[in-house]
PLY file of the C-alpha trace (Angstrom):
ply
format ascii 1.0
element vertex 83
property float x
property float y
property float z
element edge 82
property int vertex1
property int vertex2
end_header
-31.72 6.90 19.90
-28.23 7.83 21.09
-25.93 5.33 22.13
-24.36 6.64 25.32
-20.70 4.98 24.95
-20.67 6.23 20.73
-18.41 9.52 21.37
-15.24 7.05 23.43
-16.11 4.13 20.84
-15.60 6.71 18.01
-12.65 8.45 19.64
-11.19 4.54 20.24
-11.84 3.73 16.43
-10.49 7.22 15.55
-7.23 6.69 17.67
-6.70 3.13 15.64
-6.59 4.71 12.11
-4.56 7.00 12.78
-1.77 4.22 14.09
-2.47 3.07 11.06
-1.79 5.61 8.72
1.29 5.79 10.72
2.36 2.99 9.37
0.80 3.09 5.77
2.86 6.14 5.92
5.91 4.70 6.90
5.00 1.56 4.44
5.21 3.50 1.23
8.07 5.60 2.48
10.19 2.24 2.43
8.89 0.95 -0.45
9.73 4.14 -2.05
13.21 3.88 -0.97
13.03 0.32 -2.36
12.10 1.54 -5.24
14.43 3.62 -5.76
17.38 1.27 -5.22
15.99 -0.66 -7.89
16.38 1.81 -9.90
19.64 2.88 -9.48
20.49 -0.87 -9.68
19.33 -1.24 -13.26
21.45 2.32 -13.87
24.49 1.00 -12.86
23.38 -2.69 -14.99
22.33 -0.62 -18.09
19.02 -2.12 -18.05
15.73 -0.28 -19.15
14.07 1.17 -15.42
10.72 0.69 -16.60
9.42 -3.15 -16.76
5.91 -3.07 -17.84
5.53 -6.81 -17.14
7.32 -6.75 -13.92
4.59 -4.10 -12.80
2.04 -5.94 -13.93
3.19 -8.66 -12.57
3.13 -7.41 -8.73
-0.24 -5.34 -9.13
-1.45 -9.47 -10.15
0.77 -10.19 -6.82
-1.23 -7.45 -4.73
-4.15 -8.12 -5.85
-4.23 -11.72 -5.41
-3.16 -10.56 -1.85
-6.12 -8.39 -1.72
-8.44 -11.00 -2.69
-7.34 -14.00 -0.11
-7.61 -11.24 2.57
-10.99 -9.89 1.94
-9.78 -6.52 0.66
-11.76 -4.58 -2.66
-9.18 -5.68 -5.31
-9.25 -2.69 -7.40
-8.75 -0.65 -4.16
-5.89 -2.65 -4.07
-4.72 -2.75 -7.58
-5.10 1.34 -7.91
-3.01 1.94 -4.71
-0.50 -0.23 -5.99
-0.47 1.09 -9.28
-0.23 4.62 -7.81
2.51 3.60 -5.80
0 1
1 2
2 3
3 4
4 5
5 6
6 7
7 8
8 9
9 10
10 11
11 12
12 13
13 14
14 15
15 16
16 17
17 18
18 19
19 20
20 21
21 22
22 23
23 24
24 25
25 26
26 27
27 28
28 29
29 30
30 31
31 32
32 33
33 34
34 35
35 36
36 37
37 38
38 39
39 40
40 41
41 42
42 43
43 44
44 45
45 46
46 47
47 48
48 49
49 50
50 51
51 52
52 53
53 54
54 55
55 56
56 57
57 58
58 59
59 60
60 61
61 62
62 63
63 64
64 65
65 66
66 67
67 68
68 69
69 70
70 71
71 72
72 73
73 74
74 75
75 76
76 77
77 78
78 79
79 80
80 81
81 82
């Protein structure tokens, strides 16, 4: 049986993720930028740019995050990761 009010509702829910990939999008774009000025940081400090525990050590962060918010760790933990 067809729910009458299903094509707005969808259009409503539809409307709301894309505000929020908006702002995923604009998320990662500043973390990126972030990123980045870590890096050229540690250029100008002569230190090593990668940090294997350091990254470990916020994918922990995120996913600890992920966890006291009710989100699928490992979704968590691979975005992060990818990021």
């Amino acid at each position: 049986m067809s729910h009458p009010d299903a094509p707005d509702a969808l259009e409503a829910l539809r409307t709301r993720i894309e505000a929020v990939d908006q702002e995923l999008i604009r998320l990662i774009g500043e973390r990126r930028s972030l990123v980045l000025e870590v890096g050229r940081v540690k250029a100008e400090a002569d230190l090593p740019v990668l940090d294997p525990s350091q990254e470990a050590k916020v994918v922990r962060r995120a996913a600890a995050l992920a966890r006291e918010a009710g989100v699928d760790e490992e979704l968590v933990r691979d975005v992060v990761w990818r990021i």
